[in-house]
C-alpha positions as CSV (number, residue, x, y, z in Angstrom):
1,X,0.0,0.0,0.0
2,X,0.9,3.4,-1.0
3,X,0.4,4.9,2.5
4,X,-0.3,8.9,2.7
5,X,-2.0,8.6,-0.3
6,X,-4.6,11.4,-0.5
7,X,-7.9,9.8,-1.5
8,X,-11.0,12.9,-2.4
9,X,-14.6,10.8,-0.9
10,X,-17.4,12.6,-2.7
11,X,-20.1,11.4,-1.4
12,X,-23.9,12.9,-0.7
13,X,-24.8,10.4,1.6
14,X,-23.6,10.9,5.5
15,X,-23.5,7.4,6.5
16,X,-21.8,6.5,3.4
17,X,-19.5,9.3,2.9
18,X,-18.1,8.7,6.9
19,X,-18.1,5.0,6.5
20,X,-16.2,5.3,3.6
21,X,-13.7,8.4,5.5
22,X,-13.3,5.7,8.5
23,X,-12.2,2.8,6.1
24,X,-9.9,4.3,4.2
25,X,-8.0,6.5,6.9
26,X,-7.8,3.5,9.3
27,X,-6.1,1.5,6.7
28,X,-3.5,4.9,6.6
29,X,-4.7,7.1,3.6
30,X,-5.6,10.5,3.8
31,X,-8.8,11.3,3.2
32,X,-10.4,14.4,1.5
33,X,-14.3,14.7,1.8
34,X,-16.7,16.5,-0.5
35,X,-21.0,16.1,-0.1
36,X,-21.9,17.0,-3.7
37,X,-20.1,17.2,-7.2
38,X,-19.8,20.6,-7.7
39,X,-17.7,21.2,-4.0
40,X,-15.9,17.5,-5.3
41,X,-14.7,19.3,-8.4
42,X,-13.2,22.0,-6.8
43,X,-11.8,19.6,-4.4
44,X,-10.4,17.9,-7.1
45,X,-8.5,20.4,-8.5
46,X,-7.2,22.1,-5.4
47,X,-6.0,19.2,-3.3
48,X,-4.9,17.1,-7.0
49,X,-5.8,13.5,-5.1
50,X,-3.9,10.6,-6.0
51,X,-7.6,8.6,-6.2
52,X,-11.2,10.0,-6.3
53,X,-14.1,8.1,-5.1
54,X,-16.6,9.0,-6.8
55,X,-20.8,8.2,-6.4
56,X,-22.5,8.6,-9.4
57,X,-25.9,9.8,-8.3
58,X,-25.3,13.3,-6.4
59,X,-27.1,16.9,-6.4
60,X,-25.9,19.8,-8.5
61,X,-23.2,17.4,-10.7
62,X,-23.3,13.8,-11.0
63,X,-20.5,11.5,-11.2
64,X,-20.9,11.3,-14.9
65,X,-20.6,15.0,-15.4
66,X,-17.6,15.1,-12.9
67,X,-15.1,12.7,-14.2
68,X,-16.5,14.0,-17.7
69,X,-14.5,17.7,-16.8
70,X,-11.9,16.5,-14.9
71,X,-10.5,14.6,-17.8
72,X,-11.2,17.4,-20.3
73,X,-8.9,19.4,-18.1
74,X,-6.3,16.8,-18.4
75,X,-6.8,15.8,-15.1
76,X,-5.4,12.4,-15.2
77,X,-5.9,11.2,-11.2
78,X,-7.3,7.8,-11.1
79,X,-11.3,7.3,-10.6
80,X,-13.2,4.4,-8.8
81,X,-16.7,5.1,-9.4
82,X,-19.6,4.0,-7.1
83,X,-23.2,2.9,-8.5
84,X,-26.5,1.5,-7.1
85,X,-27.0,0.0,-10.7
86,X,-24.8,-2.9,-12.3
87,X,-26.2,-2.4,-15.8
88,X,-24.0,-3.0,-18.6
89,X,-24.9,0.2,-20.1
90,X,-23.9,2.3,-16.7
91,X,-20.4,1.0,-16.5
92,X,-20.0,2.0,-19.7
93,X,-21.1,5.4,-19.5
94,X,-18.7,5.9,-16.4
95,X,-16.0,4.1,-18.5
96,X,-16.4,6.5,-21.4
97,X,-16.6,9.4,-19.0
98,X,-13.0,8.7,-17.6
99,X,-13.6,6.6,-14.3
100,X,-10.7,3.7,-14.6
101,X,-12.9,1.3,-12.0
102,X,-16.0,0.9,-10.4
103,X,-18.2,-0.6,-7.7
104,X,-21.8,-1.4,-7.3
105,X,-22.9,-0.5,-3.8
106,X,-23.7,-2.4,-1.5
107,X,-19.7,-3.9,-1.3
108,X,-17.3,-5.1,1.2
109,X,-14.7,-3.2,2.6
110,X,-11.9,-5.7,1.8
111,X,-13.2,-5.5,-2.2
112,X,-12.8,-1.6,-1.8
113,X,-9.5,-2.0,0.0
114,X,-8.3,-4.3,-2.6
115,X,-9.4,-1.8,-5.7
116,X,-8.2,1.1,-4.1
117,X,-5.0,-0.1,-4.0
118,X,-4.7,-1.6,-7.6
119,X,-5.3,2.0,-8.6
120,X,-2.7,3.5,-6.5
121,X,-0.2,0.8,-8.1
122,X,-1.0,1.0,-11.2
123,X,-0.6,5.0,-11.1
124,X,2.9,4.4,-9.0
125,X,3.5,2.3,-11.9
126,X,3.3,4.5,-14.6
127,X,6.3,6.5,-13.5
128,X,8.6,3.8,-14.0
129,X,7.1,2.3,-17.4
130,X,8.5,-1.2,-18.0
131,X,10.8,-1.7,-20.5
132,X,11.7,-5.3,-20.5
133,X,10.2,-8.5,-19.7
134,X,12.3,-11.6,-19.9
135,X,10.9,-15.5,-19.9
136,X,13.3,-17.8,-20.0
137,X,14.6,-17.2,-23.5
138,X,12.1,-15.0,-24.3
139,X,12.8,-11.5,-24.2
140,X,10.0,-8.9,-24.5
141,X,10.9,-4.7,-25.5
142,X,7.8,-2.6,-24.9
143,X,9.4,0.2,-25.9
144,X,10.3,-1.1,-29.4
145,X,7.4,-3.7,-29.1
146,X,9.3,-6.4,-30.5
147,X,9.8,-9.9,-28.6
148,X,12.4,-12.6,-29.5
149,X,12.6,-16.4,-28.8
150,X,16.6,-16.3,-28.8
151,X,18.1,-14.7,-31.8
152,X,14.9,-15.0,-33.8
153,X,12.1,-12.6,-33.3
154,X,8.3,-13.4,-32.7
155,X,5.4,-11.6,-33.6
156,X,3.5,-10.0,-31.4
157,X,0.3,-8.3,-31.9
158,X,-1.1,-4.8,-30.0
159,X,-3.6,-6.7,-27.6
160,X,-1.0,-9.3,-26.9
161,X,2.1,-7.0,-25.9
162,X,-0.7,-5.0,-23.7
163,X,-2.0,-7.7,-21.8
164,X,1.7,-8.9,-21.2
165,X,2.1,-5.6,-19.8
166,X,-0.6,-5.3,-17.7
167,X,0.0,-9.0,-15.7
168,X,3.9,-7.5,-15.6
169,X,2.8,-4.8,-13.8
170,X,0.8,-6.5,-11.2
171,X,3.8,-9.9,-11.3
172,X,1.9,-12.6,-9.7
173,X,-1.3,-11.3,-9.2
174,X,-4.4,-12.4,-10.9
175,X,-5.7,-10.3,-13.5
176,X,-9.4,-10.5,-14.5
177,X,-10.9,-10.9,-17.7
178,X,-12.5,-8.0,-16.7
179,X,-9.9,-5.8,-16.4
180,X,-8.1,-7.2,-18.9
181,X,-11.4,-5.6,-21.4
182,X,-11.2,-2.7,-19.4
183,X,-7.4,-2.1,-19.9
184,X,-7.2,-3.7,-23.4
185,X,-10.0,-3.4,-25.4
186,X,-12.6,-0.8,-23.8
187,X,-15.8,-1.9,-23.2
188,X,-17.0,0.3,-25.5
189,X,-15.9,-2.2,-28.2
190,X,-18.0,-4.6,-26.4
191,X,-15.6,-7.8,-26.7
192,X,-16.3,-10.9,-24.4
193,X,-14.4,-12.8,-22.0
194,X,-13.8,-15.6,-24.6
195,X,-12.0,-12.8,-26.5
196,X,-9.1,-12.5,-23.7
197,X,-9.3,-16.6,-23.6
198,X,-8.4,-16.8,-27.5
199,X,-5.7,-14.6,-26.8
200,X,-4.4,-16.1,-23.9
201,X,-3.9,-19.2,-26.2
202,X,-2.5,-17.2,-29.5
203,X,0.4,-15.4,-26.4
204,X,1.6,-19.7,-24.9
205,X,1.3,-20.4,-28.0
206,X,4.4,-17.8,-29.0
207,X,5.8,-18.0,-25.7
208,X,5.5,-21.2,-24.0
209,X,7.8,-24.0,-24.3
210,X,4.4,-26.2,-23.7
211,X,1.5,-24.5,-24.0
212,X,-0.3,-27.0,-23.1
213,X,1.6,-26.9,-19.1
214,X,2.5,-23.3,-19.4
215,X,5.4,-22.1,-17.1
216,X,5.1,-18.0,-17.4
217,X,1.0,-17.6,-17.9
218,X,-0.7,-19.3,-15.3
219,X,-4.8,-19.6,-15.8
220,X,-5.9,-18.1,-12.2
221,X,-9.4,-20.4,-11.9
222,X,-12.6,-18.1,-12.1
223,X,-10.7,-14.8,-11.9
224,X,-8.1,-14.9,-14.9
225,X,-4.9,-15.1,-15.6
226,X,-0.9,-14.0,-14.2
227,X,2.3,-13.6,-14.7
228,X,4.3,-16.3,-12.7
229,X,7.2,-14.4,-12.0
230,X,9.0,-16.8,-9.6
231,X,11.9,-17.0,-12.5
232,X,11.0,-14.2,-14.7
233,X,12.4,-10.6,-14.8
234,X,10.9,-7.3,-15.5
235,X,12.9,-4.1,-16.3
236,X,11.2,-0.6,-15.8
237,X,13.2,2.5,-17.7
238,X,14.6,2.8,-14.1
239,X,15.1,-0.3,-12.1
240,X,14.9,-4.0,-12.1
241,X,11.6,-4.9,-10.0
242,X,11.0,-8.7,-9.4
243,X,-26.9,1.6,1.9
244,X,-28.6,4.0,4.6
245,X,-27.3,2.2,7.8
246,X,-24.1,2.9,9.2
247,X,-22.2,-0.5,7.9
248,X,-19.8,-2.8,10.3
249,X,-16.1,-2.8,9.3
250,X,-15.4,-6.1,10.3
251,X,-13.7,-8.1,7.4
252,X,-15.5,-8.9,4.6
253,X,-18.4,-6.7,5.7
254,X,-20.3,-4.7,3.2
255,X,-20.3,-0.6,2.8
């Protein structure tokens, strides 16, 4: 965990917004509360946040609206979006407004822990971009986006070199399908699961000595996939790196 990380709450809802202000600052962040959008906004681009948490549903400028301006201002702080509604068509109207990741309420605090601080790694990230990725006697550029098997080089599409980035930068963690659309693709493209799938296959297939008992890309069952980086080696540009009532905040209770 990124601890000291200044996280902006905007949230209309008392018993929400201070359940959400008690969460995160007992697990070290510090927390930045706004009651509407419009006091949010201006929050925002005060106090420059390293994450927002944003509700959707608010008085005088939704969540929509919200991330909508902050990223026409360039504002490029990450955005985990909260709903009441799970539809399809909702998540993608708060993915095409900006938000990088969203929860439908009512969730558990370990679930917002968790995605909270997938954000704030993958921003911390981002200022050391990975440069290398080595498997075996594969070796993987980003920069140039080439790969080689050895002296001979292998082809590698867009989609695969991105989703190889994106398990390297989370090595050994489970990726989702999901996120894997999300990061990838863009649900606006509306592609399915069986779409990462296919290219799972297409990437052991180019990589793998035996695809068929793959050593680097692990399948993750029910979640995904990772990047099994007990003998592989990543290089970044700068170093080597291997509801209404107030809710409980035991483990694994809901918010």
């Amino acid at each position: 965990m990124k601890t000291g990380s200044r996280i902006l709450v905007i949230e209309d809802e008392l018993p929400m917004r201070t359940a959400l202000m008690d969460c995160l600052s007992g697990e070290g962040y510090r927390v930045i509360v706004a009651a509407d959008g419009e006091t949010g906004f201006e929050k925002a681009l005060h106090d420059t946040p390293d994450l927002i948490v944003l509700d959707i549903m608010m008085p005088r400028l939704d969540g929509f609206a919200l991330c909508a301006e902050l990223r026409r201002g360039n504002k490029l702080m990450p955005v985990l979006m909260l709903t009441a509604k799970g539809s399809v068509e909702d998540r993608v109207k708060g993915l095409d407004a900006g938000a990088d990741d969203y929860l439908v309420k009512p969730f558990s605090r370990d679930e917002l822990l968790a995605r909270v601080r997938a954000l704030l790694r993958r921003t911390t990230g981002a200022l050391r971009p990975q440069r290398e990725l080595v498997l075996g006697n594969v070796r993987i550029d980003f920069l140039q986006q080439r790969a080689w098997r050895g002296n001979e080089e292998v082809h590698l599409t867009t989609k695969e070199l991105a989703m190889l980035s994106l398990m390297a930068a989370v090595p050994g963690e489970a990726v989702s399908r999901d996120r894997f659309l999300d990061c990838v693709w863009g649900y606006t493209a509306f592609p399915t699961t069986r779409t990462v799938d296919k290219h799972i296959v297409s990437l052991r297939n180019k990589l793998e000595e035996s695809p068929e008992s793959p050593r680097w890309i692990k399948t993750v069952f029910g979640v995904g996939y990772r990047l099994d980086m007990i003998s592989a080696k990543i290089n970044s540009s700068e170093v080597t790196t291997s509801s209404q009532a107030m809710p409980e905040f035991a483990s694994g209770s809901s918010l």
